[in-house]
C-alpha positions in Angstrom: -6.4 -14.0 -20.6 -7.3 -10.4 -19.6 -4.5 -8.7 -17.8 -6.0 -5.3 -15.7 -4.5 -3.1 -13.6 -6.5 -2.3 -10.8 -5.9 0.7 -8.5 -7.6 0.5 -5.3 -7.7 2.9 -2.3 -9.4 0.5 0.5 -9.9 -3.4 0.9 -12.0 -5.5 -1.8 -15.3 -6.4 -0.5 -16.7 -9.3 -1.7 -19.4 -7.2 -4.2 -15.8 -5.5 -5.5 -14.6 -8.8 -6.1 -17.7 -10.1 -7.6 -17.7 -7.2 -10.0 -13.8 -6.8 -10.9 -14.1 -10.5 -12.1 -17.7 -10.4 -13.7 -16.4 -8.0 -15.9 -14.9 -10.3 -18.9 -17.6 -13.2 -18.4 -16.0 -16.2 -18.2 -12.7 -15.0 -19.6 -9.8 -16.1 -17.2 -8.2 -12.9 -15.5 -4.7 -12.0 -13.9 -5.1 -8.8 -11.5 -2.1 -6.5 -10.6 -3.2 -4.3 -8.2 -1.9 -1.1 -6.9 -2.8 -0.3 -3.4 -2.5 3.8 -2.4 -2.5 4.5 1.0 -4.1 7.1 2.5 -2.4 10.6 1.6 -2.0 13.4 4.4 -2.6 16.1 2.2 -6.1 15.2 0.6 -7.9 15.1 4.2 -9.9 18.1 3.6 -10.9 16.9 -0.1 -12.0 13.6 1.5 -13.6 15.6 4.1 -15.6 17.6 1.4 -16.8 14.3 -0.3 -17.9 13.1 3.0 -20.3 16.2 3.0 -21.4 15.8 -0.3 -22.2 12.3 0.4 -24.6 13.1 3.7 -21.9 11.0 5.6 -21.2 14.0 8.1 -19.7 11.5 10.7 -17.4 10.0 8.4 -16.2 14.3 7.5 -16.0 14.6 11.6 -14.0 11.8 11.8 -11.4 12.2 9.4 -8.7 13.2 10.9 -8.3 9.3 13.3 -7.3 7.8 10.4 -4.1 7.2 9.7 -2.4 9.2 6.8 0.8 9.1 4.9 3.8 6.7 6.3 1.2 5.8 9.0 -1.2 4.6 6.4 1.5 2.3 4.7 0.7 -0.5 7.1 -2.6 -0.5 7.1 -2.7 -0.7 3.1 -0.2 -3.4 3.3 -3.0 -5.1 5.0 -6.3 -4.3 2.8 -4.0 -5.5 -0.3 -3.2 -8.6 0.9 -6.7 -9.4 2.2 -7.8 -8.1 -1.4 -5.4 -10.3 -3.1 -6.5 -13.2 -1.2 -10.7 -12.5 -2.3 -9.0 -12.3 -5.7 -7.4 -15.2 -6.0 -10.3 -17.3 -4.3 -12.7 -16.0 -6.6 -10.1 -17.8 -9.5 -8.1 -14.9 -10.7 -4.7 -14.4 -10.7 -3.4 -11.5 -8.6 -0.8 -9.9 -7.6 0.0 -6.8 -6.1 2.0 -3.9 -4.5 1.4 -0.6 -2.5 2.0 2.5 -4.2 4.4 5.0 -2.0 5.4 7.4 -4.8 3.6 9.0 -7.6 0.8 6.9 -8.3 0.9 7.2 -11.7 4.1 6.9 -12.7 3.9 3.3 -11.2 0.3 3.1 -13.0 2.3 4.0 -16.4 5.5 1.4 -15.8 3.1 -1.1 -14.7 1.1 -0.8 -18.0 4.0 -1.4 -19.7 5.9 -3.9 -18.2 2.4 -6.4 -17.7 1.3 -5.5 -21.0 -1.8 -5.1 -19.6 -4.9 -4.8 -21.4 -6.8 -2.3 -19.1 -7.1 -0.1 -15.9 -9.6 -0.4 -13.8 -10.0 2.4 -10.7 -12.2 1.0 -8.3 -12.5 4.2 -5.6 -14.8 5.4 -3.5 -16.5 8.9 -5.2 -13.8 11.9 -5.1 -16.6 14.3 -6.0 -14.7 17.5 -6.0 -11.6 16.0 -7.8 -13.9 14.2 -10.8 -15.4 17.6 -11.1 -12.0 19.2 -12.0 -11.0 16.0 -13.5 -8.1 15.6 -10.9 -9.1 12.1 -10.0 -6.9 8.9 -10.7 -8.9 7.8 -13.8 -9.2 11.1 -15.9 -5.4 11.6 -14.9 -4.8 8.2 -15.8 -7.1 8.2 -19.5 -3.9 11.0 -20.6 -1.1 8.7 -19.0 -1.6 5.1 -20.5 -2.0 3.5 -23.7 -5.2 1.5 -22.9 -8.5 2.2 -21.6 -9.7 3.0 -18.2 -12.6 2.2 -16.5 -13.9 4.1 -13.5 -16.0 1.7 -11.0 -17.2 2.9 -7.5 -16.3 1.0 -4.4 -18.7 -0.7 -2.3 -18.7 -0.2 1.3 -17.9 -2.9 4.0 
């Protein structure tokens, strides 16, 4: 069995799903996924990828979503929905939302699961990936395994 980590920022749609449990062929999988809510201090780098992305409406409208202990609700939700899609496509999964230091959890989770890999499946961060600030290139320096980067489809 394959153990991954998988560090999410929104719900799993079902292409996610499809491809987070394609990736191993037909080699049985248990998921532990880390949920991050939305932060209140990256609005204007989310903002920025908006732009970058064409998505001007999405940069306007930034600031109605909810952020920080507001957003802790909300990603209680997509997690459990995104446990659900895993477990009816066969996997395994379970599952927490991060509230402090993302990677520190991403480290202790490594080690306690034993997990085989880490698989960050986010939507693009352009302007941290350029200055390698994004979860996955901070993440290739913090665990022991590798880490796989995977963009997140949209609803």
């Amino acid at each position: 069995m394959i153990t991954t980590v998988l560090m999410i920022e929104q719900p799993l749609v079902p292409t996610d799903v499809e491809l987070v449990t394609t990736l191993h062929g037909a080699e049985h999988q248990s998921f532990v996924v880390l949920m991050q809510p939305r932060g209140d201090r990256d609005r204007l780098l989310r903002a920025l990828d908006d732009v970058a992305l064409g998505e001007l409406g999405d940069a306007v409208r930034e600031g109605e979503e909810p952020e920080g202990g507001d957003a802790v609700q909300p990603a209680r939700r997509a997690l459990d929905h995104s446990l659900r899609a895993l477990r009816e496509a066969g996997a395994d999964a379970v599952g927490q939302v991060v509230e402090d230091h993302p990677l520190d959890l991403l480290s202790s989770v490594v080690e306690e699961t034993g997990a085989d890999e880490v698989v960050v499946l986010t939507a693009p961060h352009f302007v941290e990936e350029l200055f390698h600030r994004d979860w996955a290139s901070r993440a290739r320096h913090k665990v022991g395994v590798p880490v796989l980067k995977l963009f997140a489809h949209g609803e």
